[in-house]
Residue, then its C-alpha position, 0 to 999 in steps of 0.5 A: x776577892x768576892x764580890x760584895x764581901x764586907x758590904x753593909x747591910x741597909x735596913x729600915x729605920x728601927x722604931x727606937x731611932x726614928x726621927x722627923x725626915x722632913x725636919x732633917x730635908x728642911x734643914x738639909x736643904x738649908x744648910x747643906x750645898x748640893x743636898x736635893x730633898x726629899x731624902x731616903x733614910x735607911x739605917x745601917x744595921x750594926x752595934x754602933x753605939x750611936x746610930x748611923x744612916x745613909x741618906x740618898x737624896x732625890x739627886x741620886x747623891x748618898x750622905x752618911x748621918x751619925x746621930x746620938x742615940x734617943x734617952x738620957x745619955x752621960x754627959x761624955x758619952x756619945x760625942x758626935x761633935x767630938x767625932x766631927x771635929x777629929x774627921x774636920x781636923x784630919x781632912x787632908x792629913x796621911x790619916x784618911x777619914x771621910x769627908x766630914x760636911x755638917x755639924x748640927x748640935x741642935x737637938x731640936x732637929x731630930x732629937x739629937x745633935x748630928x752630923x753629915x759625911x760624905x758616904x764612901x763607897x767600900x767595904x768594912x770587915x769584921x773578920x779578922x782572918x779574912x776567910x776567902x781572901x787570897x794571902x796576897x790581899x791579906x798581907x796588903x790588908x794587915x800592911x794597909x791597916x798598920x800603916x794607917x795606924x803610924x800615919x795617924x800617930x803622925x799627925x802634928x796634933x797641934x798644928x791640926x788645931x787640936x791641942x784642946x782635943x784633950x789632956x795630954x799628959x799621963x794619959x794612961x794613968x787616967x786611962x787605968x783610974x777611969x776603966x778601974x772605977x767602971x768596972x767597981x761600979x759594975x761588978x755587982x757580985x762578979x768576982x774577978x781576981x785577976x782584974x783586982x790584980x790588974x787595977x793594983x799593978x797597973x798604975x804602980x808600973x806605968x812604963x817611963x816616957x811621955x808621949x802625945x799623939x792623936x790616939x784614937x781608942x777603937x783601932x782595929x779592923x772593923x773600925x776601917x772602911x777599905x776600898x770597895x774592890x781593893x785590898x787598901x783602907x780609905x777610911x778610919x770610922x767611928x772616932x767616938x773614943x778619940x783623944x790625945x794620948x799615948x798612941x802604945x795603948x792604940x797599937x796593943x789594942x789593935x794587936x788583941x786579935x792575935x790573943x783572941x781566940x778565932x771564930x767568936x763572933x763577937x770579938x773575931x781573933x786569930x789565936x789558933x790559926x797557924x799565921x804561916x802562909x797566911x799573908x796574915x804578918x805574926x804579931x812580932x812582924x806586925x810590932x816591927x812594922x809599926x815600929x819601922x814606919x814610926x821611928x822606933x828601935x822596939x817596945x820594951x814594955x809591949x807586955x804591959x800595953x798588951x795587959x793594959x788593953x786587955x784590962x780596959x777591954x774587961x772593963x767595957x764588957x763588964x759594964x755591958x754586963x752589968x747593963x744587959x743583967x739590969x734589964x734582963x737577968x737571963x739574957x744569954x748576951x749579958x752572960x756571954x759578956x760577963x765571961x768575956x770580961x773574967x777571960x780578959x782580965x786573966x788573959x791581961x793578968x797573964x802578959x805580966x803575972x811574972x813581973x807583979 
């Protein structure tokens, strides 16, 4: 394994996310055991939505602040605190998440509530084919992050406190009906034929049986902090998008990489690799194991999970789109991401076009 791989790379603060350090060390200082000002903040260089910093303080000791981003936000959009409350519930369960410390919702502050974590010292990889790894260290990579994923649809939701968490029946009908309006909202003068299908189908097909877990929205290998040297997971990051639900949708988008295809660096999959003595399991393989670890004989209904990911995914980058095209009608990202959202609502649309 070499050395460094997956290490995140620290930049100064961006203009656009600058706050008041000596408020932040005041407060720190105040609310914070063991924190010895003043601070050092670099920021983390990366997509996140909201934006992260690692704090070292004059003790040498490292923290990890996660804040919402400066302007005008949706009301439910950003949550740091919902973040905080999911890590603060699964402290200590089989679902390892970093040690959540302070939750600070005044925005009085540094502009924005926040929230502080203990830093982990480890690696997060973004690529799914885990180029210049061994095959034994994928294999345990791919075993490791399917494992966290059971325990976390494990967890006793009540009995972690987190019963008011969210609303937990019909979960994805809500999903459907929230993704659809989106992506009305920001279709302009896209055409998509297959997302209309999908946003017709969908709701009307809904696989039977209810089911509630801790589900928590963003699975995949980018969102998991593995130990620093070892191929194993020591962390579940960025809960912005968790909730309760129904934990099938969870696993068919964790599996999404084995229907992308390999060497796009926006969304890294695996489609086009040949998987065999990889250590990479097949998706089948994957499924199974899953299933074994949480009790189940199968999933019937895997295509429909899988056209539903790939539906919800095609909205999220529609409005992206939609986004980047309001500020910049020629940006070439905002091009990209429209293509994304045509290619995966066709993609969705292909799992289950035979049963429509």
């Amino acid at each position: 394994m070499s050395e460094g791989k997956g290490a995140a790379v620290l930049i100064d603060v961006l203009p656009q996310h600058r706050f008041d350090e000596a408020a932040l060390d005041t407060y720190l200082s105040a609310h914070l055991d063991g924190f010895q000002g003043p601070a050092r903040v670099q920021q983390f260089q990366g997509g996140q939505s909201n934006p992260t910093f690692l704090i070292s303080d004059a003790a040498g000791a490292r923290f990890v602040l996660r804040k919402k981003p400066p302007g005008k936000l949706l009301p439910s959009a950003h949550m740091v605190e919902r973040e905080f409350r999911a890590m603060r519930a699964l402290s200590g369960s089989a679902a390892p998440v970093p040690n959540a410390r302070l939750l600070c919702e005044d925005a009085g502050i540094i502009g924005t509530p926040f929230y502080v974590m203990d830093h982990i010292d480890g690696r997060v990889l973004s690529d799914v084919a885990l180029d210049g790894f061994s095959n034994a260290d994928r294999a345990a990579i791919y075993d490791g992050m399917n494992a966290t994923l059971a325990a976390l649809h494990s967890v006793d939701w009540r009995a972690a406190g987190l019963s008011d968490f969210g609303k937990p029946e019909q979960y994805i009908q809500r999903q459907v009906e929230r993704w659809s309006k989106q992506f009305v909202a920001t279709k302009g003068d896209s055409d998509i034929p297959a997302m209309e299908r999908l946003m017709d189908w969908l709701p009307r097909a809904v696989p039977a049986g209810e089911e509630v877990t801790i589900v928590h929205g963003d699975f995949r290998l980018g969102n998991l902090m593995l130990h620093k040297t070892e191929p194993r997971v020591v962390a579940i990051l960025d809960w912005e998008l968790a909730t309760l639900g129904h934990p099938l949708p969870d696993l068919a988008y964790n599996c999404m990489a084995y229907h992308l295809p390999a060497g796009i660096k926006q969304f890294p999959g695996l489609k086009g690799i040949d998987l065999a003595g990889t250590g990479i399991p097949s998706e089948a393989d994957y499924v199974a194991a899953y299933c074994q670890r949480t009790g189940r004989a199968g999933i019937p209904d895997w295509p429909y999970y899988l056209a539903f990911a790939f539906f919800r995914i095609a909205a999220i980058c529609q409005g992206v789109y939609a986004r980047a095209l309001a500020g910049n009608a020629a940006d070439r990202k905002a091009l990209a991401y429209g293509e994304v959202a045509r290619a995966a609502a066709e993609t969705g649309w292909r799992f289950v076009s035979d049963k429509a």
